[in-house]
C-alpha positions as CSV (number, residue, x, y, z in Angstrom):
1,X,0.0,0.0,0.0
2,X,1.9,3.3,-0.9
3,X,-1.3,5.6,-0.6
4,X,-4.7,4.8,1.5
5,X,-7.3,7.2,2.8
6,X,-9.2,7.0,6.3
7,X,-13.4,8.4,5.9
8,X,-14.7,9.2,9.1
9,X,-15.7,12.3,10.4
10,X,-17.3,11.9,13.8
11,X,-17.8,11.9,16.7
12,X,-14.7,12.5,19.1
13,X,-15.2,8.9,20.8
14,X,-15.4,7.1,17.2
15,X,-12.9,9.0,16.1
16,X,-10.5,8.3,19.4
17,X,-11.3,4.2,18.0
18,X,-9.7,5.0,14.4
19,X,-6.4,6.4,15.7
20,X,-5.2,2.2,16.5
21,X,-5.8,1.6,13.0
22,X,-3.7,4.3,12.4
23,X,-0.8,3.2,14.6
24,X,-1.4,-0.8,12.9
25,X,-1.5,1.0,8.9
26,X,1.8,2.9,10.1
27,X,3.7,0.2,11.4
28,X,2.5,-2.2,8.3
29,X,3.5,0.4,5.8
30,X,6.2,3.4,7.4
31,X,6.8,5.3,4.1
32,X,2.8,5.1,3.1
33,X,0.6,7.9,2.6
34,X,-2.0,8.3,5.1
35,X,-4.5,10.4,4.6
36,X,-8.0,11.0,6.8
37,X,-10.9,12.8,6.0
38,X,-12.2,14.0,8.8
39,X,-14.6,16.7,11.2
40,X,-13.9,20.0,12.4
41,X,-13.9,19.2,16.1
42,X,-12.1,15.6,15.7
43,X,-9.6,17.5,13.8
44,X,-9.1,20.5,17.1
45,X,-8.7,16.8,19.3
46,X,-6.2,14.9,17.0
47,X,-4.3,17.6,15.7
48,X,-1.0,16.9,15.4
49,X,-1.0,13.0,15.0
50,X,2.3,11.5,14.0
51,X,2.2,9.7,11.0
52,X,-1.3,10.9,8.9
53,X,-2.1,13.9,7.2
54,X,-5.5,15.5,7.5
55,X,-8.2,16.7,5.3
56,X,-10.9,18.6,7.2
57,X,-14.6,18.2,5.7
58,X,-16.8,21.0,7.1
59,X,-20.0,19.2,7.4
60,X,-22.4,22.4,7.2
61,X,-20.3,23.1,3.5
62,X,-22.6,20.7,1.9
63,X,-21.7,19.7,-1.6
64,X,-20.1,22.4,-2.2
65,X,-17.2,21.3,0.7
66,X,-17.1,18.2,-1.1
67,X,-16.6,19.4,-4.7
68,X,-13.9,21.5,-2.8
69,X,-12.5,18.2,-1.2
70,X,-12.2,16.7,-4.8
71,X,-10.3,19.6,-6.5
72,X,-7.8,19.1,-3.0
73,X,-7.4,15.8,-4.4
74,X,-6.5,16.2,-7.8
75,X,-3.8,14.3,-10.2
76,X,-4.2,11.7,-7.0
77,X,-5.8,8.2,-6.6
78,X,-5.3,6.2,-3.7
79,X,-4.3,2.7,-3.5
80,X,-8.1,2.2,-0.9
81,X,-10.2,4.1,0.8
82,X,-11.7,2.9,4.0
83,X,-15.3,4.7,4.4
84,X,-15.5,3.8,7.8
85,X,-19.0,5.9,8.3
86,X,-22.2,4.9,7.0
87,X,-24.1,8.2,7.4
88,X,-25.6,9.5,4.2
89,X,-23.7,12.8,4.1
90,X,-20.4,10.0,5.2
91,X,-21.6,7.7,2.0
92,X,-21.5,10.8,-0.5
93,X,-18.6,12.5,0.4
94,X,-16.6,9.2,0.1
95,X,-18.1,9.2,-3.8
96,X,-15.5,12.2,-4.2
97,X,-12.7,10.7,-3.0
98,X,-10.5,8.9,-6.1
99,X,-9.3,5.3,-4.9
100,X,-8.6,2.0,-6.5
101,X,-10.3,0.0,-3.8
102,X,-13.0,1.1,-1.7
103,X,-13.8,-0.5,1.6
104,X,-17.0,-0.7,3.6
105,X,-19.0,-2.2,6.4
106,X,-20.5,-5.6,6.2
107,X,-24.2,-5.7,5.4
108,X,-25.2,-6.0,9.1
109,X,-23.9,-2.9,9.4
110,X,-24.5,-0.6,6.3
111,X,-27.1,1.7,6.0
112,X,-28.0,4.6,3.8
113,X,-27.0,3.2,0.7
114,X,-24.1,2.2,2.2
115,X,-22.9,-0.4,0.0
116,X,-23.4,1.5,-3.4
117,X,-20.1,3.6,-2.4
118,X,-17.9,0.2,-1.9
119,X,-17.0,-2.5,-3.6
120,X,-15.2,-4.4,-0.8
121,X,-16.5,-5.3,3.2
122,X,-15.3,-5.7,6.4
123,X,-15.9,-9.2,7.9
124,X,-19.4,-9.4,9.3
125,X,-18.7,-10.2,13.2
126,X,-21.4,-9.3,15.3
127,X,-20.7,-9.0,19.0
128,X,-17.3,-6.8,19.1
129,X,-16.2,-3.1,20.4
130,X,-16.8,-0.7,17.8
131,X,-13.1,0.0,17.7
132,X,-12.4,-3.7,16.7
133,X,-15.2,-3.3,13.8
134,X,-13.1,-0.2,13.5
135,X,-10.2,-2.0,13.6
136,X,-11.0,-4.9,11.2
137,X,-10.8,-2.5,8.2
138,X,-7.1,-3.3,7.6
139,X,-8.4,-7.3,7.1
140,X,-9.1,-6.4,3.5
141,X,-5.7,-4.8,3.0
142,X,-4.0,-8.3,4.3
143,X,-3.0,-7.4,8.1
144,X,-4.6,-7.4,11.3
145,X,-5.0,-5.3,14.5
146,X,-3.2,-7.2,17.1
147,X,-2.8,-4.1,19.3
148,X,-4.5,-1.2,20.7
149,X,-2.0,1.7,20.6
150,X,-3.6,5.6,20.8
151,X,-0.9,7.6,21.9
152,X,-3.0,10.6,21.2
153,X,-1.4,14.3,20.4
154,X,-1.3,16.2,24.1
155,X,0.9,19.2,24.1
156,X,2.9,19.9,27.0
157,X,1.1,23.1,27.2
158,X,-2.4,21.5,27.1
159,X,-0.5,19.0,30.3
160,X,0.9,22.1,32.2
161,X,-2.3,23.8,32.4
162,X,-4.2,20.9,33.5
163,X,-1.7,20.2,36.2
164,X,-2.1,23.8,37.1
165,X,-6.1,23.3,37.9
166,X,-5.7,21.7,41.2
167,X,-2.7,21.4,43.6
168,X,-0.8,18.1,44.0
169,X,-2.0,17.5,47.4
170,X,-2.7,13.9,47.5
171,X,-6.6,13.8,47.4
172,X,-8.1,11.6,44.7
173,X,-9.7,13.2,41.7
174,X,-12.9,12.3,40.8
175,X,-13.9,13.9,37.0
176,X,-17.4,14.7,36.1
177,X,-18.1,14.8,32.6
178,X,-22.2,14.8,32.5
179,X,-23.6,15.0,28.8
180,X,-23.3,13.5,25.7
181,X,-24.0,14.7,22.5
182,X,-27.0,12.0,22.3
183,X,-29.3,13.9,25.3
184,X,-31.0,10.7,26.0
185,X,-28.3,8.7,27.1
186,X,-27.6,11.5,30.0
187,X,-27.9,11.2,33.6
188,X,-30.3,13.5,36.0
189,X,-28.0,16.3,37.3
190,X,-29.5,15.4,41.5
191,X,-28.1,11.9,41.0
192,X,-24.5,13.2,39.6
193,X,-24.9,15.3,42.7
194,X,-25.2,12.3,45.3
195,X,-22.2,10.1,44.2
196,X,-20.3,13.4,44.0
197,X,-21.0,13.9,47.6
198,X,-20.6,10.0,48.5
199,X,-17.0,10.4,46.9
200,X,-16.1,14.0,48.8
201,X,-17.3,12.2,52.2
202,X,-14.3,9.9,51.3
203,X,-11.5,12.5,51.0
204,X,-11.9,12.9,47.1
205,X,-11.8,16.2,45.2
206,X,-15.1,16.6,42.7
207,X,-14.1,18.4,39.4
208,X,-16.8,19.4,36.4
209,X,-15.9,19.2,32.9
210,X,-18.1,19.9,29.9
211,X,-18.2,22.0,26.5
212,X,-19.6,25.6,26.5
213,X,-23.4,24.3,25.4
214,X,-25.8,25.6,27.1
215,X,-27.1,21.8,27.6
216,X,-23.8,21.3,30.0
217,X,-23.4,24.6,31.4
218,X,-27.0,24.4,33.3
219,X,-26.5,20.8,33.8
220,X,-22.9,21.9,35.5
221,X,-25.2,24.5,37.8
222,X,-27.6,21.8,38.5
223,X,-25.0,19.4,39.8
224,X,-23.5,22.1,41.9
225,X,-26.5,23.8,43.1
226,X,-27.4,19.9,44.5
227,X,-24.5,19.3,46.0
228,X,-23.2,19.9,49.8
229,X,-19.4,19.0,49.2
230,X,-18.2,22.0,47.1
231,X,-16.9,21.1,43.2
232,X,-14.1,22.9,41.3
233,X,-16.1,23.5,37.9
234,X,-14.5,23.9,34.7
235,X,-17.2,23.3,32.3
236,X,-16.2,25.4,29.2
237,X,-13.1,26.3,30.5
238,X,-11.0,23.5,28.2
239,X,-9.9,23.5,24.9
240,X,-10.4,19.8,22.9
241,X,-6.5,20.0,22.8
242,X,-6.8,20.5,27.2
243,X,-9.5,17.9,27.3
244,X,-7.2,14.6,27.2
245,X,-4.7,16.0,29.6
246,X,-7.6,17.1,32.0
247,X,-9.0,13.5,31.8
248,X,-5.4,11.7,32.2
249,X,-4.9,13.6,35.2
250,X,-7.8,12.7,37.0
251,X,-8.0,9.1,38.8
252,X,-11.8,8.4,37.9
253,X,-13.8,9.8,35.0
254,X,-17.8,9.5,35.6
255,X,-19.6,10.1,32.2
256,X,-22.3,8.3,30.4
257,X,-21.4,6.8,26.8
258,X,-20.0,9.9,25.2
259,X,-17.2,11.3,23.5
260,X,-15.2,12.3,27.0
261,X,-15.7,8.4,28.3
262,X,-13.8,7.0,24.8
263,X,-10.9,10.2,25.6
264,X,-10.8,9.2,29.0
265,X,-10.1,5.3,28.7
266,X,-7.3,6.4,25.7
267,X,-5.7,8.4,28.3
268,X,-5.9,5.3,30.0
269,X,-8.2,6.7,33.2
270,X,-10.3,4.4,34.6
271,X,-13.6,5.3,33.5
272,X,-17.0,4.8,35.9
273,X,-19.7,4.7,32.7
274,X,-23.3,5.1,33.0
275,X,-24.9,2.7,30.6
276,X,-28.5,1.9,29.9
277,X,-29.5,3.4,26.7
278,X,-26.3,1.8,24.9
279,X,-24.8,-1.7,25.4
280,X,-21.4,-1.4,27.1
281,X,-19.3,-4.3,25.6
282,X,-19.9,-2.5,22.2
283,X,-19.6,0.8,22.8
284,X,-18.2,1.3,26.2
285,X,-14.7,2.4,27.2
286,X,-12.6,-0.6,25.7
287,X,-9.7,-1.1,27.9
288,X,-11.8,-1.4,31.4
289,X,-15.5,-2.3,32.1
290,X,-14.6,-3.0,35.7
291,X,-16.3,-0.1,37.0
292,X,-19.2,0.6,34.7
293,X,-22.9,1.0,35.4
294,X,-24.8,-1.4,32.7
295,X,-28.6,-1.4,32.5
296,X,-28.9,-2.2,29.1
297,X,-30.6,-5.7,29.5
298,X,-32.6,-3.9,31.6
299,X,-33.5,-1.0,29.4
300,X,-33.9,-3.8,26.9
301,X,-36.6,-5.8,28.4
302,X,-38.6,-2.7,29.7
303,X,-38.7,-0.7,26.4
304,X,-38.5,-3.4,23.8
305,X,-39.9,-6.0,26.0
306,X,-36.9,-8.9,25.4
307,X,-33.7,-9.2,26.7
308,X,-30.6,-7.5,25.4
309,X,-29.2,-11.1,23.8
310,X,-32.3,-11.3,21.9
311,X,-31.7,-7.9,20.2
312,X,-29.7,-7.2,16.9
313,X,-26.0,-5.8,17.8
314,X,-25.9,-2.1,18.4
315,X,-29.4,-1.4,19.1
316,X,-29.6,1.7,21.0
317,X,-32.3,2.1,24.0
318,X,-33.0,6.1,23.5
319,X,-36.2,6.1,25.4
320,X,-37.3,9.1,27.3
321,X,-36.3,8.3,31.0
322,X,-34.4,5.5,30.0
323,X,-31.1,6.2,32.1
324,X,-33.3,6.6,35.2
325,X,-33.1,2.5,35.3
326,X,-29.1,3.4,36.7
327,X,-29.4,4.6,40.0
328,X,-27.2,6.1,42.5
329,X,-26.9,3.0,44.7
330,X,-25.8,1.1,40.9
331,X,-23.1,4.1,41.0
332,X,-21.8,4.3,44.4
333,X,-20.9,0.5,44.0
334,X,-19.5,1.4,41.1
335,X,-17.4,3.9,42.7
336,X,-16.5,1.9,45.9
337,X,-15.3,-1.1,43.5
338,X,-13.1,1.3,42.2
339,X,-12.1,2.6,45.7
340,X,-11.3,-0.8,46.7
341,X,-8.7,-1.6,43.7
342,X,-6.8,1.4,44.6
């Protein structure tokens, strides 16, 4: 392979899963051209990755970012393509992108027309991480992923100004990280609120992370506002370059299944997820379960009315109330277990 080019835009957890494929491709083929197509914000996060060059695709620049992505690419052909996102917008954009071999998801997993943009597939195995489906795209290519290596890009500023949040005084961290992108799979601001308290009642020091939405910045008051123990909040104070060096310095990350939790567990912080609307051993954080929260079975049977091994692979649960099935005794266990391995 001398040239090969990586589709897949979002979101900041997926795109946390591609950067292993990324170290596998590299250490397969050094002096290959790796290229990656991918999101404005994934882009602010992996800036600065050894070994791939970037192409940012502005999603609100329609089809006129993409006609502008093809002239980028002119007088070039690359030896495959991996269109590792089957979104619609994902599937058309990859239609500009020249390549000799184009490679896809299996059937179980394609969707919007999916499989008219490829001409090769992924082996179909139901029942894996999404970073090993992820993963699995160099199959086609003749290697495999035999290692998980992120290594992500973390300035030394981004580390020193972490570091300079809170002292070095010996208290455990405990890292809040309340909302994901996907509204239904977060956790009711009273109940972040109680573990907090149950953790600061053991010596630890609360911290608040979050983006500057106006989603996390209430749910950030809400949290506080409930609390007794007081909370060092730094919702919307981090850049996505900060971000992984404000999760690696913390000793627990709480989060439901969002971008922060797949950050977090690449960093390699344990990571306390809240599941119930999503199914843990696919999209949880991949190195550690050990300290996780999973309802999903249970989400399964009360909204779809069968258990979670009856349902096809990936099936989300995004049912208003849904995450109300995880409650703060499932988390204070979850926290203690945690306490206990230290």
């Amino acid at each position: 392979m001398r040239s090969i080019c990586l589709l897949r835009l979002s979101a900041l957890g997926d795109a946390t899963h591609v950067v292993p494929l990324v170290r596998t491709l590299r250490r397969a083929w050094p002096e290959a051209d790796l290229t990656w197509i991918i999101g404005k914000g994934e882009f602010k996060l992996l800036e600065g990755l050894d070994g791939v060059r970037f192409e940012v695709y502005d999603k609100n620049a329609g089809l006129k970012g993409m006609f502008d992505l093809r002239k980028r690419f002119a007088g070039r052909r690359f030896d495959a393509l991996l269109q590792m996102q089957v979104a619609a917008r994902a599937n058309l954009l990859s239609a500009f992108v020249p390549a000799v071999r184009r490679i896809g998801y299996d059937r179980s997993r394609s969707k919007d027309l999916h499989g008219l943009f490829i001409d090769e597939r992924i082996p179909d195995r139901p029942g894996i991480h999404v970073l090993d489906a992820i993963g699995s795209f160099c199959e086609p290519l003749g290697l495999k992923q035999t290692e998980v290596v992120w290594d992500l890009p973390v300035p030394d500023e981004a580390r020193a100004w972490a570091q300079a949040q809170w002292p070095e005084d010996g208290r455990p961290s405990l890292l809040i990280s309340p909302c994901s992108s996907h509204t239904l799979r977060n956790w009711r601001a009273d109940r972040y609120a109680a573990v907090a308290d149950h953790a600061a009642a053991q010596g630890w020091r609360i911290v608040l992370c979050g983006g500057r939405s106006a989603l996390e910045r209430d749910t950030a008051d809400a949290i506080v506002a409930a609390m007794r123990a007081p909370a060092l909040d730094l919702v919307g104070k981090d850049t996505l370059k900060q971000l992984p060096a404000l999760l690696e310095r913390a000793d627990l990350v709480m989060a439901p299944d969002s971008g922060p939790m797949h950050i977090a567990n690449a960093m390699g912080t344990k990571v306390l997820g809240l599941h119930a609307a999503s199914n843990p051993p696919r999209s949880g954080p991949y190195s550690d379960r050990t300290f996780c929260v999973d309802r999903y079975d249970d989400a399964a049977r009360k909204y779809l009315g069968k258990p979670a091994s009856a349902l096809k692979w990936g099936t989300k649960i995004e049912y208003e109330g849904v995450m109300d099935l995880v409650t703060v005794d499932d988390a204070v266990a979850a926290f203690e277990r945690y306490r206990q391995s230290r």
